[in-house]
C-alpha positions in Angstrom: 114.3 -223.0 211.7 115.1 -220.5 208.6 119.2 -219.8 208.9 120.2 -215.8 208.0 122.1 -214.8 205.2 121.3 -218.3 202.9 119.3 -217.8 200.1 115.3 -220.6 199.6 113.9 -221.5 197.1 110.4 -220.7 196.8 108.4 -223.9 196.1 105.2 -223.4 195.4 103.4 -219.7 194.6 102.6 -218.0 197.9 100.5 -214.6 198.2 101.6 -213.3 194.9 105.3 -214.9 194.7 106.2 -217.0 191.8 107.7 -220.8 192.9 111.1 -220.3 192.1 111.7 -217.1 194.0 114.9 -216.7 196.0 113.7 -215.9 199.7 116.0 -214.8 202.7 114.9 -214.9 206.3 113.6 -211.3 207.6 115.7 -210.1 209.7 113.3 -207.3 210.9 110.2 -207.3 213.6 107.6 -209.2 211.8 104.7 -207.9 214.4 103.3 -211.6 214.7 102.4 -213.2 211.5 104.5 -215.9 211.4 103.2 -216.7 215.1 99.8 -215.8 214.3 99.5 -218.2 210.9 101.5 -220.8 213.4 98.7 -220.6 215.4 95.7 -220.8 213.0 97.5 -223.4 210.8 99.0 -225.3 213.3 102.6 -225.9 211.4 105.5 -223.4 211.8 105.7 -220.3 210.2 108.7 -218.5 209.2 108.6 -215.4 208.0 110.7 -214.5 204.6 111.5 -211.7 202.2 112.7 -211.3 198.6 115.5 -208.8 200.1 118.8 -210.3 200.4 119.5 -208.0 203.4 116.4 -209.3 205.5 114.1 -206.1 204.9 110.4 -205.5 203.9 108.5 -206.3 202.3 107.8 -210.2 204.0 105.6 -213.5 203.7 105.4 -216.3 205.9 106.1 -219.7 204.9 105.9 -223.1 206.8 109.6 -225.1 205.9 107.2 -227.5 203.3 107.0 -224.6 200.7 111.4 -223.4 200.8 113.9 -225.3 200.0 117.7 -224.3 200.7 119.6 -223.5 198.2 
């Protein structure tokens, strides 16, 4: 489980992120994709943002490709 307000590390590229990209935990309605990749990939998703606040835009992640900072 992501915690709010602590800033990740970005390990590897993901959908257009660099690795190295500070990520927070969105802290708005993600409408399902971190359930729906959780459910096609079969490892926890988590869905993250760029925005220290928690807002839009977001990715999902699986706990493999943060790291907290």
């Amino acid at each position: 489980m992501i915690k709010y307000n602590t800033p990740y590390e970005l390990l590897q590229e993901r959908l257009g992120i660099d690795a190295g990209t500070i990520v927070y935990a969105l802290r708005v309605h993600d409408y399902g994709l971190a359930n729906d990749d959780t459910r096609e990939e079969g490892i926890q998703h988590y869905s993250v943002t760029q925005d220290p606040n928690g807002g839009y835009p977001s990715i999902t992640v699986t706990m493999e490709m943060i790291q907290e900072l």
